[in-house]
N, C-alpha and C positions, 0 to 999 in steps of 0.2 A: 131330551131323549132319555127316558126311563130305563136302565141296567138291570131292576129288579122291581122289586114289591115294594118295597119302604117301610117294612113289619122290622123294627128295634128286633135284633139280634140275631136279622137275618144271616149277616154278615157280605150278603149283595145287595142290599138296601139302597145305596149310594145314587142320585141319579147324578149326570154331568152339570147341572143347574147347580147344584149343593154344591159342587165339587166348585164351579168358577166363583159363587157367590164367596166362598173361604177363602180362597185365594186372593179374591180383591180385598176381603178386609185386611189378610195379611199383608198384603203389597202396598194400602194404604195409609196401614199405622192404627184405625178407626173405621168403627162402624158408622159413623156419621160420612163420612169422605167414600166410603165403599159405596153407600146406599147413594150419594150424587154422583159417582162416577158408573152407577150402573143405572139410574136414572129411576132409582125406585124410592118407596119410602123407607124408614127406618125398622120401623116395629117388624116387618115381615123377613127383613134381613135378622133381625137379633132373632128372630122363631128358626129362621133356617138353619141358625150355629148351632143354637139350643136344640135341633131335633139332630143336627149331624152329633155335636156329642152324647146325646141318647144313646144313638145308635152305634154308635162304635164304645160307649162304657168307659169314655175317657173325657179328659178336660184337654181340648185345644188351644184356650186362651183362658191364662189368668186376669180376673179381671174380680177387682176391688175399689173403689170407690173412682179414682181418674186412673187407676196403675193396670195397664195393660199390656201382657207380655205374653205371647206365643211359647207354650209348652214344649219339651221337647218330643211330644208323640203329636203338638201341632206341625212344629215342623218338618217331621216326617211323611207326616199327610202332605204337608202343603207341597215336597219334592215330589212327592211318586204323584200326585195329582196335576203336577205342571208337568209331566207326563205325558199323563192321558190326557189330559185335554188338550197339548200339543199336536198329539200321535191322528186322533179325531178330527181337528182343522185342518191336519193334510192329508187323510187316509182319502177323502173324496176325490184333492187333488190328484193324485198318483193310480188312483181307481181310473181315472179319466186317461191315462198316458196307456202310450203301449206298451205291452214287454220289453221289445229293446228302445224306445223311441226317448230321446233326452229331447226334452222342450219345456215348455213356460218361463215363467220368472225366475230368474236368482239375485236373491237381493245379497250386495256384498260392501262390509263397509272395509274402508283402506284407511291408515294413517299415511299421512306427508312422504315421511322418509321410505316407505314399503311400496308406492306407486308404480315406480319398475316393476315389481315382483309381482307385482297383477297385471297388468298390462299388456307386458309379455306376453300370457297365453291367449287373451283373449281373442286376435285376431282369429287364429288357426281353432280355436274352439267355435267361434261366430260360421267359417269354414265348412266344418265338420257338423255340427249342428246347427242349420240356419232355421231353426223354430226354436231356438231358445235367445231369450230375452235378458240383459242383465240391466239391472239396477246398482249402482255404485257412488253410493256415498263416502266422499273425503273428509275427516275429520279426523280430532286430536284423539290419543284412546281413551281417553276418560269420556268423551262423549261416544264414541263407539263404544263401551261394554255399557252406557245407559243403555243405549237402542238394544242392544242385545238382549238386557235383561227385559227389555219391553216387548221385545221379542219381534221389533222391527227391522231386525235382518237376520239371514240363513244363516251366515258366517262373518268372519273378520279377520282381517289379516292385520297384525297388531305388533309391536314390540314389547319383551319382555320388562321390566315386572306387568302383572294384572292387578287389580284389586277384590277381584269376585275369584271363587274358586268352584265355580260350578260350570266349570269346563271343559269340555272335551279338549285336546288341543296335538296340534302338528308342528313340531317343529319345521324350519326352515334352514338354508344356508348363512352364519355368521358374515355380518357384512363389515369390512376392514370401517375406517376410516381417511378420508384424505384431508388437504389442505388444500382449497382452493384459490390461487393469489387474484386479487383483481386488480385493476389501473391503478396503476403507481407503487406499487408493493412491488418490488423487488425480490423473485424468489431464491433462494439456495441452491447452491447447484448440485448437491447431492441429491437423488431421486426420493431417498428415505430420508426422514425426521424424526427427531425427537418433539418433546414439548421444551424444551430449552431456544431450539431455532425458532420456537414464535413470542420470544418473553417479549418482544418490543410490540408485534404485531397488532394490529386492530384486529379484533376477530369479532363473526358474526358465528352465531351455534343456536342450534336448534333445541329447545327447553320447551318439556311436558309442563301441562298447568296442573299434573297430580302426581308431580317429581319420578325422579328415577330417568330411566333410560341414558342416554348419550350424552345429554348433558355431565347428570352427572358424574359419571365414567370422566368424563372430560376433567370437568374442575378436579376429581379428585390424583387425576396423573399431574396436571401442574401444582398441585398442594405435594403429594410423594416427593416431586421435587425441588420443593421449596420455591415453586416459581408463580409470580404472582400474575394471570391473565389481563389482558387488557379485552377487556369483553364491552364493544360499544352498539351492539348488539345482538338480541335475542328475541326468539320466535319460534311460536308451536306448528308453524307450519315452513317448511323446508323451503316452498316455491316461494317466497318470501327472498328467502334471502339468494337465489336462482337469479331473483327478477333485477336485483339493487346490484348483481353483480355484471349481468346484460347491462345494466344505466349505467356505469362507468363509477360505483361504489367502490373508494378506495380502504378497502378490508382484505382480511384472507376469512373466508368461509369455509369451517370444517364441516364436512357434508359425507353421509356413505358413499362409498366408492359407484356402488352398481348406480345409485341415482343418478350418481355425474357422468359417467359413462353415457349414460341411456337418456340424457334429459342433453340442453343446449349449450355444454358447458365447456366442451373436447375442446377449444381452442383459448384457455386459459390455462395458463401454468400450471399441477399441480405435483404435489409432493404425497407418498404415503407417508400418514404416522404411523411409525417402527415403536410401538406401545405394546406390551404384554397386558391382557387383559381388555383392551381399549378395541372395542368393535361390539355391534348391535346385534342382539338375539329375536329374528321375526319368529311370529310364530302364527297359523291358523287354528282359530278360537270356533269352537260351536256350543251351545245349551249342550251339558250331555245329557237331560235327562228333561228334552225334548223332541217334540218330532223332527227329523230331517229327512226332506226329500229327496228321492233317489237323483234328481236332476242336481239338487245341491253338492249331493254327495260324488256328483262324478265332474262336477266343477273345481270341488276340492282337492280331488284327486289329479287333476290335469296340473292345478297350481303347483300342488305338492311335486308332482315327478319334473317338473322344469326348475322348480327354484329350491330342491331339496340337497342336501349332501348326497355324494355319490352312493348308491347302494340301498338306502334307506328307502322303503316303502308304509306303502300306510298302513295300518294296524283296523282297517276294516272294510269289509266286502263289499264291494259296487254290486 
């Protein structure tokens, strides 16, 4: 779909084909890997770089003998152009919807521990709009910010830290931590905890495969206190250790509070940890500098206002 003429120093020369074919070599590392994932030959992708940097009077990708390194005026192009070509894949969608009508797809990915925090609204949105559709992939967040960057989902509801920083992002409510006792663990009889009350314990904890979060929050309150964990279990997925503590797994499982609350857990002991510092930061992740459709955008907004801090609203227009 042609934007101009393609006359070098038009300055709207560009058409959307140049703009996707940059992108993939960008995304692929190589113009050999770009030209078989876009199912072409080579030579006509190296012509395409070669007539985009014509055209624009700049070098996009340094490239010397195997050394190949995106410029920094490539990768300005290559953002404002994951962009447009974002904005373009949904403009027909949303063409298609009515002025006020929320419907089609929302693709939404969730980590383990945030499951609650989407779940929640989904019924009463399902409700309120029954022609809208979600899609909901579970996974760890390092495989959710892949999909994201691949642009296989609208949003993500994720805990902090990220790895990528091309984010839009919405905070959520801080989720404490508890101590869940199972079969044969005998709990304390105070309601609150330290990490001293679990130095004997068997514990099971939930651990990112691209580190940070809850974990290590964890480990680093029994290291402050000099106390060494007995950790006979770990897993990047929460419903994990849910499931071993249903089978009569004799551990204590420290877990977010709202999961254990909202998932099968109410009639096993538990205790808050009374830690300064020690709770999960969720947050709603998007491209910010791709398209998002209005449907997505008022899905995010439903999550946001149930599972947000009091008062806080979102920083953009439905």
């Amino acid at each position: 779909m042609p934007c101009g003429t393609g006359q070098r120093g038009s300055g709207v020369g560009m058409d959307l084909k140049r703009l996707e074919y940059f992108c993939a070599i960008v995304e692929k590392g190589q113009i050999s890997k770009a030209a078989e994932a876009l199912h072409i030959s080579q030579p006509p992708l190296s012509m395409r770089l070669k007539e985009l940097e014509e055209e624009l009077d700049v070098q996009l990708i340094y490239r010397e003998g195997k050394a190949w390194q995106v410029t920094p005026e490539g990768e300005a192009l290559y953002q404002r152009a994951q962009f447009i070509l974002s904005y373009v894949a949904g403009l027909e969608k949303d063409i298609r919807e009515s002025r006020n009508k929320v419907s089609g797809l929302v693709r939404i990915g969730v980590c383990p521990p945030c499951l609650s925090l989407a779940s929640t609204p989904i019924p009463a949105l399902n409700r309120e709009f029954p022609d809208l559709r979600f899609r909901v992939w579970v996974m760890d967040n390092q495989s959710l910010e892949r999909h994201m960057q691949e642009r296989n989902l609208d949003f993500a509801l994720v805990q902090l830290p990220v790895q990528n920083a091309n984010y839009a992002m919405l905070p959520l409510a801080r989720q404490e931590f508890v101590a869940v006792y199972g079969q044969g663990v005998p709990p304390p009889e105070a309601r609150s905890i330290g990490v001293e009350e679990l130095r004997e314990a068997p514990l099971m904890l939930s651990r990112r495969r691209d580190g940070g979060g809850g974990y290590d929050l964890i480990m680093r309150a029994f290291q402050d206190k000099g106390v060494r964990p007995n950790v006979v279990l770990d897993s990047q997925d929460t419903r994990l250790l849910h499931k071993l503590l249903r089978q009569g797994m004799s551990a204590v499982a420290i877990l977010p509070e709202r999961e254990v609350a909202a998932g099968t857990l109410e009639s096993f002991p538990m205790r808050r940890l009374d830690v300064p510092g020690l709770d999960l930061a969720p947050v709603l992740i998007w491209l910010e500098h791709a398209y998002l459709s209005r449907t997505a955008r008022r899905v995010i907004q439903c999550l946001h206002k149930v599972n947000a801090d009091p008062g806080e609203q979102p920083d953009f227009e439905i």
